[in-house]
Biopython code that builds the backbone (N, CA, C, O; Angstrom):
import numpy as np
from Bio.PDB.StructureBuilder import StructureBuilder

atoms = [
    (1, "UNK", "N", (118.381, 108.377, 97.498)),
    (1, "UNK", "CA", (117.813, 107.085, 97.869)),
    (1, "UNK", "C", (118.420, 106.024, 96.963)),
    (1, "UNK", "O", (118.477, 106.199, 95.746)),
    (2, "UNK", "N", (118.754, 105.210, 97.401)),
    (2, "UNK", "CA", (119.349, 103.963, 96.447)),
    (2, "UNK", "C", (118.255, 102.446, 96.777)),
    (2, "UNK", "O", (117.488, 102.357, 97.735)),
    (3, "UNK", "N", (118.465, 101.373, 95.695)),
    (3, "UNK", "CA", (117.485, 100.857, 96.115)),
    (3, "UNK", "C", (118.380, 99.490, 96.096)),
    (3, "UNK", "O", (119.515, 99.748, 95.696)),
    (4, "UNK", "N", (118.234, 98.392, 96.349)),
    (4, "UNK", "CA", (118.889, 97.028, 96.252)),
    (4, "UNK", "C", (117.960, 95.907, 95.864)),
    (4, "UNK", "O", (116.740, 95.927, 96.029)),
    (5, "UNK", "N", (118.570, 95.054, 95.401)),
    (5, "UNK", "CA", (117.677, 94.224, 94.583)),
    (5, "UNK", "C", (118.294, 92.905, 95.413)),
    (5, "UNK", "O", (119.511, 93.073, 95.498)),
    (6, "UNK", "N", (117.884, 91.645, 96.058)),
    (6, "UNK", "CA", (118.489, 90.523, 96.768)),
    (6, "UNK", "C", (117.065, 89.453, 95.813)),
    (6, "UNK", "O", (115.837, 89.531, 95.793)),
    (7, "UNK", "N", (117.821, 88.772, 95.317)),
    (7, "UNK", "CA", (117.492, 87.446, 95.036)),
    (7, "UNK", "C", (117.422, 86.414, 96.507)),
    (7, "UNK", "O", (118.334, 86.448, 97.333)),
    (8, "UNK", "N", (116.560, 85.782, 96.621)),
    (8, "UNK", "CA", (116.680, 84.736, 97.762)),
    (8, "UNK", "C", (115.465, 83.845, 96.931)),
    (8, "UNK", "O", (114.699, 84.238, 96.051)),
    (9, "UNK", "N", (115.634, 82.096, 97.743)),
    (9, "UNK", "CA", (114.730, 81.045, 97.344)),
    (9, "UNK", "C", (114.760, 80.723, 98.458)),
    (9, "UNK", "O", (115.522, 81.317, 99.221)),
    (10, "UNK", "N", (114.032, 79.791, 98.868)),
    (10, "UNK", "CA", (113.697, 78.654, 99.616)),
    (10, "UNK", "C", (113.278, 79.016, 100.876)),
    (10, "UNK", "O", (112.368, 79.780, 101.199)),
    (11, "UNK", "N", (114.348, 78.130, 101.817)),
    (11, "UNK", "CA", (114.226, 78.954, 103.318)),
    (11, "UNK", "C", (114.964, 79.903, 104.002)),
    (11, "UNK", "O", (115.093, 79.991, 105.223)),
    (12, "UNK", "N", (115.645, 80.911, 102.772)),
    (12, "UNK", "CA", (115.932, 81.937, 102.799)),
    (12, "UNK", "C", (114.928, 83.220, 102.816)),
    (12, "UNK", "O", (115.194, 84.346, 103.235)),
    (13, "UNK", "N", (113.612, 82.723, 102.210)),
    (13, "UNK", "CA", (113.019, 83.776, 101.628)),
    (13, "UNK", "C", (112.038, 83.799, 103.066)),
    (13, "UNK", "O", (111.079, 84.570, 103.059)),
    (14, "UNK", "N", (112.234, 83.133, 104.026)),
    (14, "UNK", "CA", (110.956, 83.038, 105.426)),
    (14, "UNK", "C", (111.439, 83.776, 105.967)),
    (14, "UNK", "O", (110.730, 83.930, 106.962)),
    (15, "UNK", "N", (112.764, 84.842, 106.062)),
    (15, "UNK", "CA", (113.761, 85.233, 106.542)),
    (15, "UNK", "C", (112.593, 86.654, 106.081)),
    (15, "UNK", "O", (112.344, 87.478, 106.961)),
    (16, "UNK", "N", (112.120, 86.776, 105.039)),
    (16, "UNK", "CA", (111.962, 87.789, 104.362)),
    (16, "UNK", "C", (110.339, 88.858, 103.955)),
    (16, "UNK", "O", (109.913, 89.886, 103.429)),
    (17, "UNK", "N", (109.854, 87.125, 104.984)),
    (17, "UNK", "CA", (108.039, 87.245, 104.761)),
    (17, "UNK", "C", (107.169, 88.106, 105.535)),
    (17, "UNK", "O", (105.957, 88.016, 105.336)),
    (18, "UNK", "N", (107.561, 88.831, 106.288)),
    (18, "UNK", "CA", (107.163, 89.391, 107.123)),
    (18, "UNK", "C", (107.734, 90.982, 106.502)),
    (18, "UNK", "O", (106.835, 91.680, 106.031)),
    (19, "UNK", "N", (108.854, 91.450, 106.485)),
    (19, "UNK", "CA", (109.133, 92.408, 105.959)),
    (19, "UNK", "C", (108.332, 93.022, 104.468)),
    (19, "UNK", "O", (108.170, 94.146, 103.992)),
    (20, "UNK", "N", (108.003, 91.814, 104.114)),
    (20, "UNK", "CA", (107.435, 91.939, 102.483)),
    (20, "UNK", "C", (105.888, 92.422, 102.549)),
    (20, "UNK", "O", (105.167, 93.234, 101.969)),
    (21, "UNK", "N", (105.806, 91.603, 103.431)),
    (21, "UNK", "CA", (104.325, 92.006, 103.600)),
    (21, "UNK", "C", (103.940, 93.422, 104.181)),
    (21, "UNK", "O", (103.052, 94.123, 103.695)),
    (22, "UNK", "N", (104.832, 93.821, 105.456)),
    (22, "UNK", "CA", (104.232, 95.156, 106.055)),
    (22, "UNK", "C", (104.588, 95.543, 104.490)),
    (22, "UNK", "O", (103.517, 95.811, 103.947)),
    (23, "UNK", "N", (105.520, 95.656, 103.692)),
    (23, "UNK", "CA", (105.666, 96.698, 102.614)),
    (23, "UNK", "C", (104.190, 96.213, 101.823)),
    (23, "UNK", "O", (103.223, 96.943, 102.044)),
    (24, "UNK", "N", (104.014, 95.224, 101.071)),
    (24, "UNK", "CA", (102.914, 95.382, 100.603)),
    (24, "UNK", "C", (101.864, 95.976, 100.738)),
    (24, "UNK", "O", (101.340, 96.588, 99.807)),
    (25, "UNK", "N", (101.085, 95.862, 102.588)),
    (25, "UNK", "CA", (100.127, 96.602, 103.090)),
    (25, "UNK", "C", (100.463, 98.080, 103.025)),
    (25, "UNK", "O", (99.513, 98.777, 102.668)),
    (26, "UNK", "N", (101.786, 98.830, 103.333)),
    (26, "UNK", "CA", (101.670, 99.940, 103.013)),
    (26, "UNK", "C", (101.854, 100.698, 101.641)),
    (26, "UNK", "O", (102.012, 101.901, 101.430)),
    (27, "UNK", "N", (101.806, 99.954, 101.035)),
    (27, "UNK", "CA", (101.980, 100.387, 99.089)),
    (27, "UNK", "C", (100.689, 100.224, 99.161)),
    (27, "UNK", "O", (100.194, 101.337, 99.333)),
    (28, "UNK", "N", (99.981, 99.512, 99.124)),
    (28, "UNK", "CA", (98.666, 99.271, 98.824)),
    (28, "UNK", "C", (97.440, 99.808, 99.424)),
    (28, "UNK", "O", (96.288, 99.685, 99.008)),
    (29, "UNK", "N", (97.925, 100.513, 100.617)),
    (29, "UNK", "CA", (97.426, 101.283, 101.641)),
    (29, "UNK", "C", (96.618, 102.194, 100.919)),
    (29, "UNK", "O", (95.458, 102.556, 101.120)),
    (30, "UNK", "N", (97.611, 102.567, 99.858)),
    (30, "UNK", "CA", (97.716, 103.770, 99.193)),
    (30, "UNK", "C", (96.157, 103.897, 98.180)),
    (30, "UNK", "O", (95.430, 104.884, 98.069)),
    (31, "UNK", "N", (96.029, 102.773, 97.655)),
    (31, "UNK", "CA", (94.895, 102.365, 96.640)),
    (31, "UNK", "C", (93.783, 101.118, 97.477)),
    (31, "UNK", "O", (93.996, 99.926, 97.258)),
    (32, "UNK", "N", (92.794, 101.483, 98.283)),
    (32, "UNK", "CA", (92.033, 101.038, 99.562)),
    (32, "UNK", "C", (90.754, 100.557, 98.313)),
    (32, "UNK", "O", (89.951, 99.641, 98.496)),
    (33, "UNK", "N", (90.797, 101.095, 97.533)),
    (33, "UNK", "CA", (89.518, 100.788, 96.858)),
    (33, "UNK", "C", (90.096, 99.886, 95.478)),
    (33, "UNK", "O", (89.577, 99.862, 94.362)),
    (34, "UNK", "N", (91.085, 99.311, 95.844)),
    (34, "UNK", "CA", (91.276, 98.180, 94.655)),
    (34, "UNK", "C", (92.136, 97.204, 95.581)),
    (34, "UNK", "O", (92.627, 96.216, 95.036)),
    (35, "UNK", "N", (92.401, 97.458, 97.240)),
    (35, "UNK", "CA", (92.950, 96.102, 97.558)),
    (35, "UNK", "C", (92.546, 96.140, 99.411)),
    (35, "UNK", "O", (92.806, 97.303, 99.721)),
    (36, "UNK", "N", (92.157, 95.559, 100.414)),
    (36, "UNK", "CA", (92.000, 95.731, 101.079)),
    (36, "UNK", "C", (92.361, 94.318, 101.874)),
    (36, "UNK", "O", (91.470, 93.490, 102.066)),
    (37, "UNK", "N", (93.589, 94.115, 102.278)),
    (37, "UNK", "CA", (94.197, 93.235, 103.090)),
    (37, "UNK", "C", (94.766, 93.587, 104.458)),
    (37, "UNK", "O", (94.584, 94.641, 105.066)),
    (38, "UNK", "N", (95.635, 92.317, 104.925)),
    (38, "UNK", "CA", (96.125, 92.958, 106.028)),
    (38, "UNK", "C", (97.664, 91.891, 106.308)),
    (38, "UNK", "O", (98.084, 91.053, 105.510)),
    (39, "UNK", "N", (98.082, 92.129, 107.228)),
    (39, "UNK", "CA", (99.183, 91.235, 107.298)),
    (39, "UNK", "C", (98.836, 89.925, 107.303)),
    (39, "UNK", "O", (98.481, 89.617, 106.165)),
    (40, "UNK", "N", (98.793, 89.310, 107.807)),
    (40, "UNK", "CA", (98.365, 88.162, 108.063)),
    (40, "UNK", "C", (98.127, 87.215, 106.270)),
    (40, "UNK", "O", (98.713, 86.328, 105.651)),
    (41, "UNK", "N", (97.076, 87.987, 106.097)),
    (41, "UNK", "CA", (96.679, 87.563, 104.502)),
    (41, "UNK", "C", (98.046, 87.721, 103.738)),
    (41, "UNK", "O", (98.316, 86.932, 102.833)),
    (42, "UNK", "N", (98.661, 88.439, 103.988)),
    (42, "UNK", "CA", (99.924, 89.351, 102.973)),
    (42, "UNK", "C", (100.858, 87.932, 103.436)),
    (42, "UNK", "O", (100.819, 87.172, 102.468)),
    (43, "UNK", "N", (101.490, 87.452, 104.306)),
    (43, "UNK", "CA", (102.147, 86.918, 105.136)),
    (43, "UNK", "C", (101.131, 85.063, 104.192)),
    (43, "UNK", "O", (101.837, 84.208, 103.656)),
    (44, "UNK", "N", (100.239, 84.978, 104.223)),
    (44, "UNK", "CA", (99.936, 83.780, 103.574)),
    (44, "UNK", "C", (100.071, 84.073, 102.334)),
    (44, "UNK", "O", (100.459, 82.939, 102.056)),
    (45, "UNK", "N", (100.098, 84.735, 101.084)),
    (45, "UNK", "CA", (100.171, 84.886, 100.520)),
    (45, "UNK", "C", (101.269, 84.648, 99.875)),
    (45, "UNK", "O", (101.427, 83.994, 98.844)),
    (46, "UNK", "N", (102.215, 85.342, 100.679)),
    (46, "UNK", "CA", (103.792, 85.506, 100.231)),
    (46, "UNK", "C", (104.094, 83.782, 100.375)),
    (46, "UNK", "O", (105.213, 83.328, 100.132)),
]
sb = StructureBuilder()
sb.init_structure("model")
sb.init_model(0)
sb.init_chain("A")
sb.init_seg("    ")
for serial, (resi, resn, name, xyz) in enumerate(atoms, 1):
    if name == "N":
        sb.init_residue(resn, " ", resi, " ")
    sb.init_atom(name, np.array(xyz, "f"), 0.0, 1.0, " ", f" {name:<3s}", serial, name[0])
structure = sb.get_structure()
């Protein structure tokens, strides 16, 4: 597995908000009793 690291700002990073978030919800999936969001929230957030 290799991993990549991309720097982005601005309105590069809207490119990116949606992807970020499903990952968040499913990392966090993981620990239900210390975070309980959903996309949407994840997606305002970001």
């Amino acid at each position: 597995m290799s991993l990549t690291t991309k720097t982005v700002t601005g309105d590069q990073f809207a490119h990116w908000i949606e992807p970020v978030a499903a990952l968040r919800i499913q990392v966090f999936r993981e620990f239900p009793y210390l975070y309980d969001g959903d996309v949407a929230y994840e997606q305002r957030y970001l």
